[in-house]
C-alpha positions as CSV (number, residue, x, y, z in Angstrom):
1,X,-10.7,-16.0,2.3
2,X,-9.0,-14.0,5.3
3,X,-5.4,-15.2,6.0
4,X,-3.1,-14.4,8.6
5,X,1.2,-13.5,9.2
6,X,1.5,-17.6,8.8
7,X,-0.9,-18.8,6.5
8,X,0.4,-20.1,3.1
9,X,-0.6,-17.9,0.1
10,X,-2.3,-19.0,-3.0
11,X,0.5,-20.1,-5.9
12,X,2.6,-17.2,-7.1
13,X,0.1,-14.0,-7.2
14,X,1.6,-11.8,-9.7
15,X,-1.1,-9.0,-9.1
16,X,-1.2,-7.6,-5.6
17,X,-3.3,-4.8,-3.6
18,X,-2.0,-3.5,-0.3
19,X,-4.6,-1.6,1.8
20,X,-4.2,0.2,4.4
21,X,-4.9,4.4,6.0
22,X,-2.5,6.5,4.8
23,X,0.8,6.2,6.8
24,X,0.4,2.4,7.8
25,X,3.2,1.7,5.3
26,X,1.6,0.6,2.0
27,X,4.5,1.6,-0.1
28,X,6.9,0.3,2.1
29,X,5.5,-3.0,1.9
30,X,4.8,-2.4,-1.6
31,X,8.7,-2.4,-2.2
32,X,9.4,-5.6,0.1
33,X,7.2,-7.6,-2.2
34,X,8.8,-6.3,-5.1
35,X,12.1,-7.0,-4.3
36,X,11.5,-10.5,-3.3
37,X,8.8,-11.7,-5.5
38,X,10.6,-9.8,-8.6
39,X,6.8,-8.7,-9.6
40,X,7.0,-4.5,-10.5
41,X,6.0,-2.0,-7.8
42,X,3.8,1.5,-8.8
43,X,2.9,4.0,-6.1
44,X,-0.5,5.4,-6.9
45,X,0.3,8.8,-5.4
46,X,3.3,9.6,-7.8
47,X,0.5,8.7,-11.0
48,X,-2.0,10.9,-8.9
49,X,0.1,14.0,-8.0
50,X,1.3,16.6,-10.8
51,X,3.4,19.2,-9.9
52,X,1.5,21.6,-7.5
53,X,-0.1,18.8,-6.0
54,X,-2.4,19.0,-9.4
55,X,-4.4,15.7,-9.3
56,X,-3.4,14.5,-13.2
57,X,-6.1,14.0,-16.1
58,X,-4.2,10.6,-17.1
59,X,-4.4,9.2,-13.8
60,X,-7.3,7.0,-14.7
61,X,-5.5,6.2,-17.8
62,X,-2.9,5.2,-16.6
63,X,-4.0,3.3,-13.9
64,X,-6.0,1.5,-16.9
65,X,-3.0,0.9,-18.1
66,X,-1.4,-1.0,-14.8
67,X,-4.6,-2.7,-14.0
68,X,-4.5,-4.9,-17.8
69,X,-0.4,-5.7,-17.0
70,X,0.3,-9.4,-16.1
71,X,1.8,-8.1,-13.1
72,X,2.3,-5.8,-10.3
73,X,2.0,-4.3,-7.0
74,X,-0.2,-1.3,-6.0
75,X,-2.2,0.3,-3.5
76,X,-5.5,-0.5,-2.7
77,X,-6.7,3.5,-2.9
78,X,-8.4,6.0,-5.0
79,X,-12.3,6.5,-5.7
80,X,-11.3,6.3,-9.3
81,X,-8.5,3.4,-9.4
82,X,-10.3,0.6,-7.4
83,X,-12.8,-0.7,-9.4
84,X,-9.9,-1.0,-12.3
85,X,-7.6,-2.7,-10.2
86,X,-9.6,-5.1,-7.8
87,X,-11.2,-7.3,-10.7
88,X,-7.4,-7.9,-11.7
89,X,-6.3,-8.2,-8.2
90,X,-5.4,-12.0,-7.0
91,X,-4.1,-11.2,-3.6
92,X,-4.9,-8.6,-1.2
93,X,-3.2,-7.5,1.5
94,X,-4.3,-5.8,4.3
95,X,-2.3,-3.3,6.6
96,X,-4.4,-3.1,9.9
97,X,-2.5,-1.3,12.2
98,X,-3.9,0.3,15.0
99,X,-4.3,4.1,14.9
100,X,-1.8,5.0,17.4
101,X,0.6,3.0,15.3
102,X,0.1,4.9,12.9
103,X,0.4,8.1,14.0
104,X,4.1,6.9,15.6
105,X,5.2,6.3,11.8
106,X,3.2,9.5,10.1
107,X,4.1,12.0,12.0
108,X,8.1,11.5,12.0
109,X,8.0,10.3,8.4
110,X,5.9,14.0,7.7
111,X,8.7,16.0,9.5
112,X,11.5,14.3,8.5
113,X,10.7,14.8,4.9
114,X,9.6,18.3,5.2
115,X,12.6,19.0,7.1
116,X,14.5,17.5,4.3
117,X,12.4,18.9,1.8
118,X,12.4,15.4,0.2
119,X,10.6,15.0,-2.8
120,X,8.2,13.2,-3.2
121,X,5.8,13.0,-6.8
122,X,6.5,15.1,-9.6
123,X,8.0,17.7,-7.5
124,X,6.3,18.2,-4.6
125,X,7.5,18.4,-1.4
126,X,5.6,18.5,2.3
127,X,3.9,21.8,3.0
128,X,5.0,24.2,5.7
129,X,4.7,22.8,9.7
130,X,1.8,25.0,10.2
131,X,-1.0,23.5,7.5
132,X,-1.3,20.8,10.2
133,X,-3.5,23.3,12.3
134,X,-5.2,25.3,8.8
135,X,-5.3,21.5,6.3
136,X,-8.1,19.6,7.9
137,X,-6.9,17.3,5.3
138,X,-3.0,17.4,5.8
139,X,-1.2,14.3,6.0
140,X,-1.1,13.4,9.5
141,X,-5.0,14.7,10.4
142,X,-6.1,12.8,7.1
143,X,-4.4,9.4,8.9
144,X,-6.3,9.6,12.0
145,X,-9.9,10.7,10.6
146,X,-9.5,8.4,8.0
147,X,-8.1,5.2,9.8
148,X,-11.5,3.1,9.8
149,X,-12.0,3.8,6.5
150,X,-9.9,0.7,5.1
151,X,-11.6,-2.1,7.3
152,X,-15.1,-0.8,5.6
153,X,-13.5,-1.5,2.1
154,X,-12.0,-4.7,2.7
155,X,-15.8,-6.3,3.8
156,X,-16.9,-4.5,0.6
157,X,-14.4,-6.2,-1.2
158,X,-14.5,-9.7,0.9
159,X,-18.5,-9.3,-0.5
160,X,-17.8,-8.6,-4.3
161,X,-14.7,-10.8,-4.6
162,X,-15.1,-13.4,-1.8
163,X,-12.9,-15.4,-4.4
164,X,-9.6,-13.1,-3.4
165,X,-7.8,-14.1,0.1
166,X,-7.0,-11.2,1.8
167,X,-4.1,-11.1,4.5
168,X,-5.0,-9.1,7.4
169,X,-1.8,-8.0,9.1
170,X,-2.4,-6.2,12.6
171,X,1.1,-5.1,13.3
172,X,5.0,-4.5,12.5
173,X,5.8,-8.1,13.7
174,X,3.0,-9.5,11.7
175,X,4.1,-7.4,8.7
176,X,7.7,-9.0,9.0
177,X,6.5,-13.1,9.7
178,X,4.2,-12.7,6.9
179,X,7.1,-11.0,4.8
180,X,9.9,-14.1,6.6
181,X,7.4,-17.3,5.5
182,X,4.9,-17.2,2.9
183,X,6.1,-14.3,0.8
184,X,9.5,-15.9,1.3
185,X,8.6,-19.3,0.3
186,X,7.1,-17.5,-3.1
187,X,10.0,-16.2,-3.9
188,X,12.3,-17.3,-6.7
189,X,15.8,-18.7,-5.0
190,X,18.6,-17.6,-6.9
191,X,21.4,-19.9,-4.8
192,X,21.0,-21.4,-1.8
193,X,23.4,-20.8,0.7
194,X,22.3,-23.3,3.2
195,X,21.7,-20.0,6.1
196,X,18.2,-19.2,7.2
């Protein structure tokens, strides 16, 4: 079932997938939908990454672990963490930005943390400015060569779970309807203030 920025969701998911290429904001969104659905948000990259940029030998564990919870929010990524999650899943969303959209929010979000030397999992930080002309696979190459990759997964998921609706959002504004009236009218009210 493929839904769109207006379309009502299913009652109250309390396990969702966001997919998307790297950079078209899945952890962003990912914290949205936690803080106004109240379900609990994990970033797959900060269970991936040990220090050094060391891939870690409980990441299938623990994303094991997340996958049998009653609820959460993850990505949709990882060879190793998809076919855990997805039976679980009961919404997916996906992020289909257009590539050059993309790149506008990779490459400032790359420098700015490098820059900053923000940290990001377990200690690591960007690498230097010049790995983007020796890393085939740094950030902001790995964005662009991968960008089709995400529409190929969501048919193969649309085949294996044609149960699961899947939201298909194509750009910012799509990302902040969807986020204004269906997620909002899923979320528990606290007081009503009577403003929009």
């Amino acid at each position: 079932m493929l839904l769109g920025p207006s379309d009502p969701l299913p009652a109250g998911p309390r396990r969702i997938l966001v997919a998307g290429c790297s950079g078209s904001g899945k952890s962003t969104l990912g914290r949205a939908l936690e803080a106004r659905l109240g379900l609990p948000y994990t970033e797959l990259d900060g269970l991936f990454h040990g220090p050094d940029w060391v891939p870690r030998p409980e990441f299938a564990a623990d994303v094991a672990a997340l996958a049998g919870g009653e609820q959460w929010i993850t990505e949709y990524g990882y060879s190793a963490a998809r076919p855990l999650v997805l039976p679980r899943a009961e919404l997916l969303v996906w992020l289909d930005l257009p590539r050059a959209v993309v790149t506008r929010q990779v490459v400032p979000r790359t420098v700015t943390r490098r820059i900053r030397r923000q940290e990001l999992w377990n200690g690591n930080v960007e690498p230097p400015f010049r790995t983007f002309l020796s890393d085939p696979d740094h950030i902001v190459r790995w964005a662009w060569r991968t960008h089709g990759r995400t529409a190929v997964r969501v048919g193969e998921v649309q085949e294996r779970r044609p149960d699961l609706p899947v939201v298909r959002l194509r750009t910012r504004r799509e990302v902040r309807q969807w986020l204004a009236g269906p997620v909002a009218a899923l979320a528990p009210t606290t007081e009503h203030t009577g403003n929009p």
